[in-house]
N, CA and C atoms as a LAMMPS dump frame, in Angstrom:
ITEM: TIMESTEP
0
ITEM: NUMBER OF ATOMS
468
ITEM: BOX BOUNDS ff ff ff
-5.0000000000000000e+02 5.0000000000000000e+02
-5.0000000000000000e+02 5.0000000000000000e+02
-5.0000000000000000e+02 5.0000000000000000e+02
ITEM: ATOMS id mol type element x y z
1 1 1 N 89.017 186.845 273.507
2 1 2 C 90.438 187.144 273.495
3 1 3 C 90.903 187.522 272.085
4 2 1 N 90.136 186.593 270.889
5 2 2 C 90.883 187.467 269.72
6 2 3 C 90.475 188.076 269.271
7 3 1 N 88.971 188.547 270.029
8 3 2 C 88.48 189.726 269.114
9 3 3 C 89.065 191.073 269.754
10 4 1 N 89.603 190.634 271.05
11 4 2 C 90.162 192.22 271.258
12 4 3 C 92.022 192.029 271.064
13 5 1 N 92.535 191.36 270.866
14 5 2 C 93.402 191.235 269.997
15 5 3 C 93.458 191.739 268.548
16 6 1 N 92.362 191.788 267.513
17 6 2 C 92.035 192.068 266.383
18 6 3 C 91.748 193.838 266.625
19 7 1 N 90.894 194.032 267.731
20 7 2 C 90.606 195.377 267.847
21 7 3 C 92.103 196.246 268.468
22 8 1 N 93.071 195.486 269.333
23 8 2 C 94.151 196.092 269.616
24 8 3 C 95.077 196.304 268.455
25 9 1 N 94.964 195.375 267.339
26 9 2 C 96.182 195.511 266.325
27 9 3 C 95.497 196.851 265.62
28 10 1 N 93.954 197.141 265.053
29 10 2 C 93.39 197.922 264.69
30 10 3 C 93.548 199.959 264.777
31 11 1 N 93.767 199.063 266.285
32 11 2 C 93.976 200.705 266.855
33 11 3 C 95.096 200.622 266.776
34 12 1 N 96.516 199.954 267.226
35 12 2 C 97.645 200.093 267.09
36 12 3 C 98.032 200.749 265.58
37 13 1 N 97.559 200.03 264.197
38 13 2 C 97.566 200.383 263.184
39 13 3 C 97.134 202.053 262.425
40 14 1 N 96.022 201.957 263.519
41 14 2 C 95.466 203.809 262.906
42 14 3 C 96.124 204.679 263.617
43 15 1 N 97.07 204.37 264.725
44 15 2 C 97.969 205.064 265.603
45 15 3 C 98.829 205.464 264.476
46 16 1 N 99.417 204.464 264.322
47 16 2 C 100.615 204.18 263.423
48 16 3 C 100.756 205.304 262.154
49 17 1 N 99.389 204.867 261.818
50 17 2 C 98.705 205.733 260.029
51 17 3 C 98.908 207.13 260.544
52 18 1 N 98.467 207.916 261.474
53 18 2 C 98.29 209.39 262.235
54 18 3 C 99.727 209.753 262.457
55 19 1 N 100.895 209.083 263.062
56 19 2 C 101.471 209.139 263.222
57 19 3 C 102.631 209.748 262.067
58 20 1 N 102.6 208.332 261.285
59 20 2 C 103.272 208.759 259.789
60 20 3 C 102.643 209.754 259.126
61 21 1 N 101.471 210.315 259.032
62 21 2 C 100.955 211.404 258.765
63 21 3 C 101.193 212.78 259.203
64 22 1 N 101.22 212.591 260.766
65 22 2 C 102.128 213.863 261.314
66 22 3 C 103.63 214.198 260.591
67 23 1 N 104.318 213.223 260.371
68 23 2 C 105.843 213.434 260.164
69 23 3 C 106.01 215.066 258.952
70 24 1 N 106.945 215.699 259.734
71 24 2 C 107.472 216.661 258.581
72 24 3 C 108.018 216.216 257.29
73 25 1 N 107.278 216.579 256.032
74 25 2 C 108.281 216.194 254.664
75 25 3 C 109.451 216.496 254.846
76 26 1 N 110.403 215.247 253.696
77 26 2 C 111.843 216.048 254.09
78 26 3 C 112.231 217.04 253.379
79 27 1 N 113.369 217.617 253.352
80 27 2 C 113.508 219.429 252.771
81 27 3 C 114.17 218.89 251.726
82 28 1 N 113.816 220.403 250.971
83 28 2 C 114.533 219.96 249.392
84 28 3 C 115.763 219.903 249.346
85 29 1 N 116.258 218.878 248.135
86 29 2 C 117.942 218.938 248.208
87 29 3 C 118.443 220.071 247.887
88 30 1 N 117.598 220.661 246.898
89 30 2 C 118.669 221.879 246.656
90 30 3 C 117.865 223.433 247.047
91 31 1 N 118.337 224.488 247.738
92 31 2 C 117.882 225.255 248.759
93 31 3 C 117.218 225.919 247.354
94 32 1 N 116.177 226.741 247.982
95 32 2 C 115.554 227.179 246.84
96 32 3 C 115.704 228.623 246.799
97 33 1 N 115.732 229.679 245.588
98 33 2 C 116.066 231.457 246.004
99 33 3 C 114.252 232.18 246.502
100 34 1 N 114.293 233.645 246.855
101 34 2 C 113.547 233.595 246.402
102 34 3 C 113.322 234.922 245.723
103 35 1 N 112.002 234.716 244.891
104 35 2 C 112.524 235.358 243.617
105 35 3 C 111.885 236.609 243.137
106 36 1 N 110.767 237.083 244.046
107 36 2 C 110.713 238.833 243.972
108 36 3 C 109.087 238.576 243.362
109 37 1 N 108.997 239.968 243.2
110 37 2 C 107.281 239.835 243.209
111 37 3 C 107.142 239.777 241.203
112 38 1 N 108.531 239.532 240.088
113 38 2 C 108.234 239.994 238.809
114 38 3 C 107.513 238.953 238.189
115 39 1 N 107.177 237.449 238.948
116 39 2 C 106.545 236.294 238.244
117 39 3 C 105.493 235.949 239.004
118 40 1 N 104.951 236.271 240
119 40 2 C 104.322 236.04 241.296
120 40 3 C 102.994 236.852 240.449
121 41 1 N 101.665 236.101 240.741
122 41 2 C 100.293 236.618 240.58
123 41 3 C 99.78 237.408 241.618
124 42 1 N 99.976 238.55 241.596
125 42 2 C 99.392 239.721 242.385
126 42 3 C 97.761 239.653 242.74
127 43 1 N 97.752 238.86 244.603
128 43 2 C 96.685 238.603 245.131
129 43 3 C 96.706 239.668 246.938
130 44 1 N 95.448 240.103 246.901
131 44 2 C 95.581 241.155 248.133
132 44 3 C 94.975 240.561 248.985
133 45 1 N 95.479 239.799 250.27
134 45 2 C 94.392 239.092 251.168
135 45 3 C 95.264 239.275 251.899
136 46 1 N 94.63 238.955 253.504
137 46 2 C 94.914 238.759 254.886
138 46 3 C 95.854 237.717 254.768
139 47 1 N 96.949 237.465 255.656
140 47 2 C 97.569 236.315 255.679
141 47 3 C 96.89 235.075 255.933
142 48 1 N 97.555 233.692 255.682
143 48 2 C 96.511 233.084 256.45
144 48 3 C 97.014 232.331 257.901
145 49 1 N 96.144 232.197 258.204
146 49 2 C 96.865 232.107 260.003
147 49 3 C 96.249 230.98 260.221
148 50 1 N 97.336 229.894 260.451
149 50 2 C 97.659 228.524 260.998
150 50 3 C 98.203 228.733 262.723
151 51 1 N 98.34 226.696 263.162
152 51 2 C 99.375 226.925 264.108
153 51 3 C 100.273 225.874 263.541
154 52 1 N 100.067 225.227 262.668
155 52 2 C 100.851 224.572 261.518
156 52 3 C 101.107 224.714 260.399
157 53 1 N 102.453 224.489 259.612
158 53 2 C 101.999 224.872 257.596
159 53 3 C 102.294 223.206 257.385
160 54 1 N 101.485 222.97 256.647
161 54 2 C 100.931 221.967 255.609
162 54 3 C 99.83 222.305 254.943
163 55 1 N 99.903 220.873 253.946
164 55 2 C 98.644 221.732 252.955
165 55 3 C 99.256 220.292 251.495
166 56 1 N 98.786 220.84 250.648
167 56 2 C 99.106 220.027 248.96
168 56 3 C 98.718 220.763 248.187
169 57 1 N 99.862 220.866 247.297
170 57 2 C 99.861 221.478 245.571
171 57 3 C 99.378 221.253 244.855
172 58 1 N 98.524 221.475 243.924
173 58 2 C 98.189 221.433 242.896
174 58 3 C 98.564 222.355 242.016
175 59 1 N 97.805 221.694 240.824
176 59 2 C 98.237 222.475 239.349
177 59 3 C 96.968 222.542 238.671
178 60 1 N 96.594 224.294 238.313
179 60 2 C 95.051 224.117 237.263
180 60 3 C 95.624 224.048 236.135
181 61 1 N 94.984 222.981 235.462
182 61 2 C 95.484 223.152 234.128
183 61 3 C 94.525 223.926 233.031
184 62 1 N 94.539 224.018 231.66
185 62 2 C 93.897 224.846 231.751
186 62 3 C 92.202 224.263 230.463
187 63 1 N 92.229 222.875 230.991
188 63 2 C 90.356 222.374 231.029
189 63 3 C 89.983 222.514 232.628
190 64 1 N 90.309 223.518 233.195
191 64 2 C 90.022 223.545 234.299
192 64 3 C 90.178 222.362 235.691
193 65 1 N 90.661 221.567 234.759
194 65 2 C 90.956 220.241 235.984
195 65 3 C 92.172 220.697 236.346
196 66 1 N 92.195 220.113 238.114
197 66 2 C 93.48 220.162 238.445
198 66 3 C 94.069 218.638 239.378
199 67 1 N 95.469 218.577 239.021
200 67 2 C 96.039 217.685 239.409
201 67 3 C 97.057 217.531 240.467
202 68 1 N 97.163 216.886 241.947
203 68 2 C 98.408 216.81 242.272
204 68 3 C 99.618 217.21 241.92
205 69 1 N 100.967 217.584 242.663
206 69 2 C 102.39 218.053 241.591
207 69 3 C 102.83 217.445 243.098
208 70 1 N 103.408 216.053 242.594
209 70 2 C 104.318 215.447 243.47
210 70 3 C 105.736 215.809 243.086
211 71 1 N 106.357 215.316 244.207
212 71 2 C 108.13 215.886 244.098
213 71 3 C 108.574 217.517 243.644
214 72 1 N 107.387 218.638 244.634
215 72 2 C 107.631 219.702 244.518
216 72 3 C 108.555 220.519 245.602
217 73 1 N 109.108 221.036 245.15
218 73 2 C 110.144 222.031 246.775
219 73 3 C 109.231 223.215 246.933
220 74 1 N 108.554 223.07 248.517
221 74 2 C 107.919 223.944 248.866
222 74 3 C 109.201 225.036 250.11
223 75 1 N 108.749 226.387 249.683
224 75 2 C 109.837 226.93 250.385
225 75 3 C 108.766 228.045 251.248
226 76 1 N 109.48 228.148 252.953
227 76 2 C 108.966 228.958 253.801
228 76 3 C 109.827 229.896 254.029
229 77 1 N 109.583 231.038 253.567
230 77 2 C 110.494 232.581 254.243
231 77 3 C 109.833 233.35 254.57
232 78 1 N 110.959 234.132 255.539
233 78 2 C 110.93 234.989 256.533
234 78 3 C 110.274 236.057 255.669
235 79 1 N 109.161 236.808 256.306
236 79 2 C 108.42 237.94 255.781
237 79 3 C 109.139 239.241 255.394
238 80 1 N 110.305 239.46 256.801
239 80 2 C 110.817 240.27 256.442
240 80 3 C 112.711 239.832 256.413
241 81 1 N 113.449 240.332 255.089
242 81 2 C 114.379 239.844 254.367
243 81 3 C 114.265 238.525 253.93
244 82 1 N 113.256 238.177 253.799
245 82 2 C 113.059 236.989 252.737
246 82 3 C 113.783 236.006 252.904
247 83 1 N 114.533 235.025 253.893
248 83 2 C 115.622 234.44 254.687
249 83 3 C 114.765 232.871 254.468
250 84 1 N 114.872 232.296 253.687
251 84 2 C 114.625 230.777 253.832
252 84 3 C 114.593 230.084 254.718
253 85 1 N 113.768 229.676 255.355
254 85 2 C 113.485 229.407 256.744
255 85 3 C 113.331 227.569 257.153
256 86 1 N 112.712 227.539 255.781
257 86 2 C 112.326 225.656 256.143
258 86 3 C 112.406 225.486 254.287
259 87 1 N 112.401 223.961 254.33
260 87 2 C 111.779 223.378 252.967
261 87 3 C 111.048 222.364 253.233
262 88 1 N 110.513 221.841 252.276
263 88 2 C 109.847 220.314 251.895
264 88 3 C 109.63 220.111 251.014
265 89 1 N 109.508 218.868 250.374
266 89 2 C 108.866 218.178 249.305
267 89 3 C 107.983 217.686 249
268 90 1 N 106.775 217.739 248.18
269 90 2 C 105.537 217.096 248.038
270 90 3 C 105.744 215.378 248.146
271 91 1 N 104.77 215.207 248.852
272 91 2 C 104.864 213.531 248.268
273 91 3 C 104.118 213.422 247.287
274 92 1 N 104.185 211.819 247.361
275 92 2 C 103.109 211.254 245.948
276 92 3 C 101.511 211.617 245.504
277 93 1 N 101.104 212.082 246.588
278 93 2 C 99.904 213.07 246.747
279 93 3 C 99.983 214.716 246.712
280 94 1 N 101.635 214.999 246.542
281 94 2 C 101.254 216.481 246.363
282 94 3 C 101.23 217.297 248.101
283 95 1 N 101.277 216.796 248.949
284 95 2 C 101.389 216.845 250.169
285 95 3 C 102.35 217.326 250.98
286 96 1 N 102.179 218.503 251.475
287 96 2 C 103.771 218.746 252.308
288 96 3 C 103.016 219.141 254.174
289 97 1 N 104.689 219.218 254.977
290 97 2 C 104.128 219.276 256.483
291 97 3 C 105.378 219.977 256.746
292 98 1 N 105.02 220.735 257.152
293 98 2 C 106.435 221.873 257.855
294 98 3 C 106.751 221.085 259.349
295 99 1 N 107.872 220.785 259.91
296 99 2 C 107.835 220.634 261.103
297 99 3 C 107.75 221.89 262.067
298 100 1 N 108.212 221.89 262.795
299 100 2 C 107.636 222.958 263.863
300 100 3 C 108.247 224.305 262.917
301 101 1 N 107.264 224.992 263.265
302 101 2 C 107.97 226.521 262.83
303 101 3 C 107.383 227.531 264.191
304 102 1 N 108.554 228.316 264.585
305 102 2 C 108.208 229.373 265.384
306 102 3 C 106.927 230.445 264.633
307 103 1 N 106.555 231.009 265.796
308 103 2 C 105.245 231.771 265.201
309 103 3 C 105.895 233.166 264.712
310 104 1 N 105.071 233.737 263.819
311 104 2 C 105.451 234.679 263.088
312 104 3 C 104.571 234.61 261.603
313 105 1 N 105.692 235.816 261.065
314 105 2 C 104.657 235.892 259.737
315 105 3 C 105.903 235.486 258.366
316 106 1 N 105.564 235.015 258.107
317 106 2 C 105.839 233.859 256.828
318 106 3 C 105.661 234.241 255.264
319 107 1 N 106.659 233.854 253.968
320 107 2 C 106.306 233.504 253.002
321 107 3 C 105.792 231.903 252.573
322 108 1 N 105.042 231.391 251.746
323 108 2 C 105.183 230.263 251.47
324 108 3 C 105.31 230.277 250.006
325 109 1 N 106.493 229.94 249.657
326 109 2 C 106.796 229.671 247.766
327 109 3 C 106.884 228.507 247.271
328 110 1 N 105.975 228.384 246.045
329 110 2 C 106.205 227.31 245.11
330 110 3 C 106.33 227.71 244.039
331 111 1 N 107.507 227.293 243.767
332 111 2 C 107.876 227.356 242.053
333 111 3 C 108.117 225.97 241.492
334 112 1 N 107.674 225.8 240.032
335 112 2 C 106.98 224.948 239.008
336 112 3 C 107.594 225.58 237.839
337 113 1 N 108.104 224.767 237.265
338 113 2 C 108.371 225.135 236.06
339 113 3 C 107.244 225.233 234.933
340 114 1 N 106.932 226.476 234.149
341 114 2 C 106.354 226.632 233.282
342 114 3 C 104.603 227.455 234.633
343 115 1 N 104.628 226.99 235.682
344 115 2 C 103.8 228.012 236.126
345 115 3 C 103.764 228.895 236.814
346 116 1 N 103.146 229.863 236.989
347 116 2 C 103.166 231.196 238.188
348 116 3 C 103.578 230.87 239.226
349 117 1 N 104.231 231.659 239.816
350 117 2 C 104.972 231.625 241.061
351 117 3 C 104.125 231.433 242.012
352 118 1 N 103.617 230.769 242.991
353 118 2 C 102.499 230.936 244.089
354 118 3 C 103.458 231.432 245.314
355 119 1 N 102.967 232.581 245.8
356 119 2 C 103.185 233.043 247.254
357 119 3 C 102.543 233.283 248.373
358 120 1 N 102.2 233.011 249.299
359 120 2 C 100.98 232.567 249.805
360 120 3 C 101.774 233.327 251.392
361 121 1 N 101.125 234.426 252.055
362 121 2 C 101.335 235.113 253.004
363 121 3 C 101.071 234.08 254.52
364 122 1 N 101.868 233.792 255.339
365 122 2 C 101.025 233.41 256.177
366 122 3 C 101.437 233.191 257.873
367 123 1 N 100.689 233.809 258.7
368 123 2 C 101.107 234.065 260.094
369 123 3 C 100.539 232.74 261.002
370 124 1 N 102.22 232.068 261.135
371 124 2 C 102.135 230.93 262.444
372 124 3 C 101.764 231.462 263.719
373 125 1 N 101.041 230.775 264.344
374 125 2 C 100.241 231.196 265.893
375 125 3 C 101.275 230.103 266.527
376 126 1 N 101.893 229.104 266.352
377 126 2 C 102.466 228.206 267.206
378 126 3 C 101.391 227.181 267.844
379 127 1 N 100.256 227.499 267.763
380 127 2 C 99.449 226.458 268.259
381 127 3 C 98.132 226.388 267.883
382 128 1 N 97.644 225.422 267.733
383 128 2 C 95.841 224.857 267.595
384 128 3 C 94.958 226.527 267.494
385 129 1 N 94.311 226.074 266.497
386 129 2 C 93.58 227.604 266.129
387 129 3 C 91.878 226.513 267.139
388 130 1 N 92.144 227.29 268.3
389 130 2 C 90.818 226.525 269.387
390 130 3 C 90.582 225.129 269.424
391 131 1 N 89.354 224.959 269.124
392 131 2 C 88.85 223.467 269.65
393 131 3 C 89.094 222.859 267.727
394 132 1 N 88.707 223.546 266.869
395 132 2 C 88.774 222.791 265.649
396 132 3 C 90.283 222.577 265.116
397 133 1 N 90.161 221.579 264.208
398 133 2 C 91.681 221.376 263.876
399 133 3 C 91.884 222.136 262.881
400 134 1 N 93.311 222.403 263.007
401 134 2 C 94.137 223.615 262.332
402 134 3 C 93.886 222.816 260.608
403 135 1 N 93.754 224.047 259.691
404 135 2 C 93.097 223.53 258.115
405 135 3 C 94.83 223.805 257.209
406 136 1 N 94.416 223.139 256.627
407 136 2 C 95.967 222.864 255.415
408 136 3 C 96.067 224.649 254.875
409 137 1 N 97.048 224.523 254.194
410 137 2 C 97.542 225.507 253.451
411 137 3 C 97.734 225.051 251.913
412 138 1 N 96.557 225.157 251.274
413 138 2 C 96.643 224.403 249.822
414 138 3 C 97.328 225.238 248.877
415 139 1 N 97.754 225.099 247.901
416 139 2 C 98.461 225.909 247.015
417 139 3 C 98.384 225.105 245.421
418 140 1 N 97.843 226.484 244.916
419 140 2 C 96.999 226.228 244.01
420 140 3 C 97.799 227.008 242.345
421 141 1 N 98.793 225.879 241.682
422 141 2 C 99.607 226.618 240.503
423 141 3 C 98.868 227.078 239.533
424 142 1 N 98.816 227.998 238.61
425 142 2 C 98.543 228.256 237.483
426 142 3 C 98.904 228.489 236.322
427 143 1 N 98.953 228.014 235.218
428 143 2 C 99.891 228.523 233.737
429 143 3 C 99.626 229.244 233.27
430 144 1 N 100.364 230.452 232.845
431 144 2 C 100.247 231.62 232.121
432 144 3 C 99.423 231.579 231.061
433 145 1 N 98.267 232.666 231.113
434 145 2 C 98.048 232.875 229.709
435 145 3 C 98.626 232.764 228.178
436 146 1 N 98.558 231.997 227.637
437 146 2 C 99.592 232.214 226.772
438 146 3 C 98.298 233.227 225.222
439 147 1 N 98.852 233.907 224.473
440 147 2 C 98.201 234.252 223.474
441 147 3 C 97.779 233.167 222.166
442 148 1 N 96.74 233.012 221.771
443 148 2 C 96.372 231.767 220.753
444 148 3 C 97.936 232.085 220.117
445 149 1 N 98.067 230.79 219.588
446 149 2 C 99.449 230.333 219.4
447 149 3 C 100.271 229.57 219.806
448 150 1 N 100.905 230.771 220.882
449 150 2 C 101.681 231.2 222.11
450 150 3 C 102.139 229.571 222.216
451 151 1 N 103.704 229.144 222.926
452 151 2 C 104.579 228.379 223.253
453 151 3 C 104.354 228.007 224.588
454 152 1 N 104.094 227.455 225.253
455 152 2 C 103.744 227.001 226.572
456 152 3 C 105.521 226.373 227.045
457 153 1 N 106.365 226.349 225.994
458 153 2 C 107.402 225.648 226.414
459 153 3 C 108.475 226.588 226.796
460 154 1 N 108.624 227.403 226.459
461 154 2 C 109.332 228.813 226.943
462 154 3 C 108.8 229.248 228.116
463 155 1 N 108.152 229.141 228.63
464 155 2 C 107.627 229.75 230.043
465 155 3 C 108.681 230.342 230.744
466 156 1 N 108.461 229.616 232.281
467 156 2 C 109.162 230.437 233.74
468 156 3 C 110.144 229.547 234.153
C-alpha cells in the first residue's frame, strides 16, 4: 500500500513538472516595435517549421562561450506587415513558450541591448510535426564586431 502510494505521488509530481512546463511564458510588459532589417544579421534559410514556438536565448559572447539571457521580451510577428502578434519573457533559464499560435508564417524577434538583432523566420503548422516531438526554436544573440579598441558600450 505505501509503495504504490509513493509511486502515485511520483507520477502525480512528474505530471505536475510537464504540466508547468507546458504553460505559455507571460508577455512582455512593454509591447515591443519592430525594427527593420538595418540591425538584423543577414541570414538566407528556409523558415523553420514548428507546430509550436518555444525554444531559449542565448548570448555568444565573444570567448566563444555562451550563456542563458533571462528576463528577455521575445516578440512574434506577422510575416506580412510586421503586426505583433504574441510576446513572452525568458525565464530564469532563458526559456520562452508561445501559447497557441494560429498556423502561418511568422517573425520571431529578439532584441538585447548591445547585441544583433536576431530574426528568425518561421512557419506554424498548428500541430505535431508526426510521431517525433516538435524541437525548440533556439535563438542564438551575438555582439557586434567591434574594431580593436572599439566601445562595446555604445552599441544597439
Amino acid at each position: 500500500m505505501v509503495s504504490r502510494m509513493i509511486l502515485l505521488l511520483i507520477l502525480l509530481g512528474s505530471v505536475l513538472a510537464t504540466t508547468r512546463a507546458q504553460q505559455p511564458s507571460p508577455p512582455c510588459e512593454e509591447l515591443i516595435p519592430y525594427v527593420g532589417e538595418e540591425l538584423r544579421l543577414p541570414f538566407g534559410y528556409d523558415p523553420v517549421e514548428v507546430g509550436a514556438v518555444f525554444g531559449q536565448v542565448r548570448g555568444v559572447m565573444p570567448d566563444r562561450s555562451d550563456a542563458v539571457k533571462p528576463q528577455v521580451c521575445v516578440g512574434l510577428f506577422s510575416e506580412k506587415g510586421k503586426k505583433l502578434v504574441a510576446s513572452a519573457v525568458t525565464d530564469d533559464e532563458g526559456s520562452y513558450r508561445f501559447g497557441e499560435v494560429r498556423a502561418g508564417h511568422y517573425l520571431l524577434v529578439v532584441r538585447i541591448p548591445g547585441f544583433y538583432v536576431a530574426e528568425i523566420q518561421v512557419r506554424v503548422t498548428g500541430k505535431p510535426r508526426g510521431k517525433q516531438a516538435d524541437h525548440p526554436v533556439d535563438v542564438y544573440m551575438y555582439l557586434p564586431v567591434m574594431p580593436s579598441g572599439g566601445d562595446r558600450d555604445g552599441g544597439i
